[in-house]
C-alpha positions in Angstrom: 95.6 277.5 131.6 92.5 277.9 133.8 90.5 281.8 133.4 91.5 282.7 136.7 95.4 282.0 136.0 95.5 283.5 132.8 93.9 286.5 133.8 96.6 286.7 136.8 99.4 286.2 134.2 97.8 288.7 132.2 98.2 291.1 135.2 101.4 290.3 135.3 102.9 291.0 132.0 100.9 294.4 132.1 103.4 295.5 135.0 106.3 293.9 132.9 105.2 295.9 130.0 104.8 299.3 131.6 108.2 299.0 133.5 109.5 298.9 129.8 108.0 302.1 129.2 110.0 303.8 132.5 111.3 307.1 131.4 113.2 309.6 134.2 110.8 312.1 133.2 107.5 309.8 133.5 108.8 308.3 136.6 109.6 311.5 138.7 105.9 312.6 137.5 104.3 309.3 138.5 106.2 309.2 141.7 104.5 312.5 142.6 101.4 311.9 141.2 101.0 308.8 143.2 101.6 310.9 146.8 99.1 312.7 146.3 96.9 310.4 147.0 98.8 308.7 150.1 96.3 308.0 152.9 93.6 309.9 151.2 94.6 313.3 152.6 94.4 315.4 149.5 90.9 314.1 149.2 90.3 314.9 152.7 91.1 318.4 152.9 89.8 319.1 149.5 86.6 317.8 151.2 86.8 319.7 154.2 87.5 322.9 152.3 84.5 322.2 150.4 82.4 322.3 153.5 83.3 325.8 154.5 81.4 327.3 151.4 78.2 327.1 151.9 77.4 326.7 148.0 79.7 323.6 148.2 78.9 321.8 151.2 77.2 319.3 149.9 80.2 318.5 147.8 81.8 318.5 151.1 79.7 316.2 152.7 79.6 313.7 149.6 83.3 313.9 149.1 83.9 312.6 152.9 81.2 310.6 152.7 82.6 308.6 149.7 86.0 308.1 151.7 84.4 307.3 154.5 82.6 304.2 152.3 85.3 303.6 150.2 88.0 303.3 153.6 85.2 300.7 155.1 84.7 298.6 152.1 88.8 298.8 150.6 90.3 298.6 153.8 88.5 297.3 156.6 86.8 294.6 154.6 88.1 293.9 151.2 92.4 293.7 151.8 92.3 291.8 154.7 89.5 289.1 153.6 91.4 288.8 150.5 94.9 289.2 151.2 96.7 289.3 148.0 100.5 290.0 147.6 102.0 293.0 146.1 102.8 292.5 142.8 106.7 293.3 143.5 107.0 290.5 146.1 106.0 287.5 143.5 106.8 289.1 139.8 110.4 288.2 138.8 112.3 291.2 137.3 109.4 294.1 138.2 110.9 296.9 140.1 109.3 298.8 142.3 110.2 302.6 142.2 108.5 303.8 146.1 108.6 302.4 149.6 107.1 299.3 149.7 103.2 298.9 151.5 103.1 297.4 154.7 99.2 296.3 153.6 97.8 293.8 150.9 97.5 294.9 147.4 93.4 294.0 146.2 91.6 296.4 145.6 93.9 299.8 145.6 93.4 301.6 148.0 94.5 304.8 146.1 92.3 304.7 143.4 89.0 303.6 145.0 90.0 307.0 147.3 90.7 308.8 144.5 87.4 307.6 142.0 85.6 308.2 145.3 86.0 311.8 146.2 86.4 312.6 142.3 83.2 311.2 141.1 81.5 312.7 144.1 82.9 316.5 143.5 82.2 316.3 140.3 79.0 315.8 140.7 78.4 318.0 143.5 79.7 321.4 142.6 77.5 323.4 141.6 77.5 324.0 137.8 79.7 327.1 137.5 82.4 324.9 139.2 81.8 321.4 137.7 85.7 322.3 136.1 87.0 321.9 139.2 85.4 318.4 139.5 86.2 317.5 136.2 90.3 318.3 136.9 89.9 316.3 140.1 88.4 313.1 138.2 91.6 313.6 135.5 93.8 313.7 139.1 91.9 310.7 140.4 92.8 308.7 136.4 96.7 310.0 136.9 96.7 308.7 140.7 95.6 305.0 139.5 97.6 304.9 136.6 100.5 305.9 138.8 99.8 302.7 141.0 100.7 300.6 137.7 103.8 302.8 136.7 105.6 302.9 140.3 104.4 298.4 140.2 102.8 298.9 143.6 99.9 297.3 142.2 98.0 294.8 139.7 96.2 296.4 136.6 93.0 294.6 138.7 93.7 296.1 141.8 93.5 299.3 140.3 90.5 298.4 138.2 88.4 297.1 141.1 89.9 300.1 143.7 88.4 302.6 140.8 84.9 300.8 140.2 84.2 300.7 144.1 85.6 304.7 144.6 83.3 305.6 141.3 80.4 303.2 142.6 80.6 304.7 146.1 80.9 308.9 144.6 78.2 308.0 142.6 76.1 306.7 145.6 77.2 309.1 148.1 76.4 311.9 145.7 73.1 310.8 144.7 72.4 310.6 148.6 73.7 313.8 149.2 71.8 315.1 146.7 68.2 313.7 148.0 65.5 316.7 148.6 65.6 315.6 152.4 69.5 316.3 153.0 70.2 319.6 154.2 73.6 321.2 153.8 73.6 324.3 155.8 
């Protein structure tokens, strides 16, 4: 079996494996972790409430910022050049436990969202509120790992999604965070 195969098997049997640990409990929490991050709207509002403060508008601006990148790159560029299919219309026996997307599955959409506005608060709050980052970052974990739980998505979809949210926080943030940008 050729790399590329086996690593898409591998994918595969993940999903298998984690619809065997389906619990009622797990799966009404997963269910409603995962909505929070449909269409990026907590992350949104959480960024435009952080632009009223002044002491947090540049969390603000980074946290939109990230989105903003992260929408161009998952979205505009990245699903449609690659165009993979959900993992519950090729994987025999996987259930999925939501709606069913009406896009392609590579990267996730929810998680690079999610890594993206995380990484960025939490790195642009000031100090005394860094918590607050740090509980959105444990949010942003929960939201990908509830992509795998509900089988809306591959283990890699969710692994690449998180890398390009992180990479683009971490970007935005240290952008944002330049002597030259002014947040008042």
């Amino acid at each position: 079996m050729e790399m590329i195969e086996w690593l898409l098997h591998l994918d595969g049997q993940i999903l298998l494996w984690i619809q065997e640990l389906r619990t009622d409990w797990l799966t009404a929490f997963f269910t409603t972790v995962t909505h929070l991050g449909d269409a990026g709207v907590l992350w949104i509002l959480a960024g435009v409430a952080l632009l009223i403060p002044k002491k947090t508008r540049r969390a603000g601006i980074a946290v939109l910022a990230a989105l903003l990148v992260t929408f161009i790159v998952v979205n505009l560029i990245l699903k449609p050049v690659i165009a993979r299919t959900r993992p519950y219309e090729v994987i025999e026996g996987l259930r999925l436990l939501t709606g069913s997307a009406h896009d392609y599955s590579f990267p996730s959409g929810h998680s690079s969202s999610s890594m993206a506005a995380a990484v960025a608060m939490a790195g642009a709050l000031p100090r005394r509120m860094r918590v607050i980052g740090w509980c959105a970052v444990g949010l942003a974990v929960m939201i990908c790992i509830s992509r795998l739980y509900i089988g809306i998505h591959y283990p890699s979809d969710v692994l690449v999604g998180a890398v390009i949210g992180a990479v683009a926080g971490g970007v935005s943030l240290r952008i944002c965070s330049r002597p030259g940008v002014r947040a008042n």
